[in-house]
C-alpha positions in Angstrom: -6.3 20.8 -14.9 -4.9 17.6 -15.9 -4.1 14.8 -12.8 -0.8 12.8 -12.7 -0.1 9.8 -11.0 2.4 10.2 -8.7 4.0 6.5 -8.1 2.5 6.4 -4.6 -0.7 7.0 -6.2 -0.2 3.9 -8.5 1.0 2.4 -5.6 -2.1 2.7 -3.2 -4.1 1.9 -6.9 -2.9 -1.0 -7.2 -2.8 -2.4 -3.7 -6.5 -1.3 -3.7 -7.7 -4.7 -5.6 -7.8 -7.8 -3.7 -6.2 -10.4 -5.6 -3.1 -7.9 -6.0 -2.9 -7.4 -1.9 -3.1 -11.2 -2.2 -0.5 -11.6 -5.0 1.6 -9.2 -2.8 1.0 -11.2 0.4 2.6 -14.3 -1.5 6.0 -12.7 -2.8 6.4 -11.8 0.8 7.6 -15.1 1.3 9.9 -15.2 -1.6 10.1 -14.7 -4.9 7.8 -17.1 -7.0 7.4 -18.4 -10.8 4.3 -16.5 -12.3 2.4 -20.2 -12.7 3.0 -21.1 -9.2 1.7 -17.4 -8.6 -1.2 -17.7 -10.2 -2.2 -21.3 -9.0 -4.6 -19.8 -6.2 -6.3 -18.0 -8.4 -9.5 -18.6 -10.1 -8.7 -16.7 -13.0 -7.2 -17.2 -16.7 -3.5 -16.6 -17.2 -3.7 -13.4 -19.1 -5.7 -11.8 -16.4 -3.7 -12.5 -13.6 -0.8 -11.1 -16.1 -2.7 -7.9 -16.0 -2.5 -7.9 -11.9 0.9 -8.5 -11.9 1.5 -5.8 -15.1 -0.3 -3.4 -12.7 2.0 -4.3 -9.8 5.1 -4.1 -11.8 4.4 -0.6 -13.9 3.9 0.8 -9.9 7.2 -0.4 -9.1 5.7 -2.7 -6.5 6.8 -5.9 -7.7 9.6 -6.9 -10.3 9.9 -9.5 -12.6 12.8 -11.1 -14.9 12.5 -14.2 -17.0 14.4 -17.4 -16.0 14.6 -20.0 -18.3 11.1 -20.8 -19.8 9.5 -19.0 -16.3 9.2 -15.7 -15.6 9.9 -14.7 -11.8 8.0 -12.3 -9.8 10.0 -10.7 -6.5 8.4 -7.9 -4.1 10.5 -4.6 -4.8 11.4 -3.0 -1.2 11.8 0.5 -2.0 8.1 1.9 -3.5 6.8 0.1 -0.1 9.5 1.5 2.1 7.6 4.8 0.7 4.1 4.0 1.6 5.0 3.2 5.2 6.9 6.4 5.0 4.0 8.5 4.1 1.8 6.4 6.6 3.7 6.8 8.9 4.2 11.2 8.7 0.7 11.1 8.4 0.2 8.9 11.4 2.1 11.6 13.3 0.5 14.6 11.7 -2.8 13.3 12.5 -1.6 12.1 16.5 -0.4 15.9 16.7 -3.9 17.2 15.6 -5.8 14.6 18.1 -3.3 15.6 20.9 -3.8 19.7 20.3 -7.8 18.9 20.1 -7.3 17.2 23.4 -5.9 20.0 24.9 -8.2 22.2 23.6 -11.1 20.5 24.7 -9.6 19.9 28.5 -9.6 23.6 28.3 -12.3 24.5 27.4 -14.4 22.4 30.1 -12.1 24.1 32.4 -12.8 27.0 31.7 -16.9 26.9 31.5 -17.8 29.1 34.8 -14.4 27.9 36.5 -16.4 24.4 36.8 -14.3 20.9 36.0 -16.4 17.9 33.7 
């Protein structure tokens, strides 16, 4: 059976690498020129294009040129859906903890009518 990527797949791909969760940590302050961008980074300039290419095919980041530059922005919306889906699952996985709870309270309860 073949697997397809849904975008929050690529997503939580692409936020797996470090120098992209650091690439995304930087636009969070504002949009920046891709050489400013890269500065930090001890890497060529076609490489870090590849991090941001990864980024951008996700929908995580977009860019547009400006001039001679090329400008890099976060994009709200494809993070706005991996909170989302933390977050349901966050709750799904609180409801299961709380019911396990339960179940355990009464099942020391009920072990010859004796209290733990």
């Amino acid at each position: 059976m073949p697997y397809h990527s849904t975008p929050l797949d690529l997503a939580f791909h692409a936020l797996s690498d470090p120098t992209r969760r650091a690439v995304v940590s930087r636009l969070a302050e504002g949009e920046l020129p891709v050489s400013v961008l890269a500065e930090p980074f001890d890497m060529a300039l076609p490489s870090f294009a590849q991090h941001l290419k990864v980024l951008e095919d996700c929908g995580l980041i977009a860019s547009e040129k400006r001039g001679r530059s090329r400008w890099c922005r976060l994009e709200r919306a494809r993070f706005e859906e991996a909170a989302n889906w933390m977050e349901a699952e966050r709750r799904r996985w609180a409801a299961r903890l709380d019911r396990l709870e339960a179940y355990l309270d009464r099942t020391e309860e009920n072990d010859d009518g004796k209290t733990v």
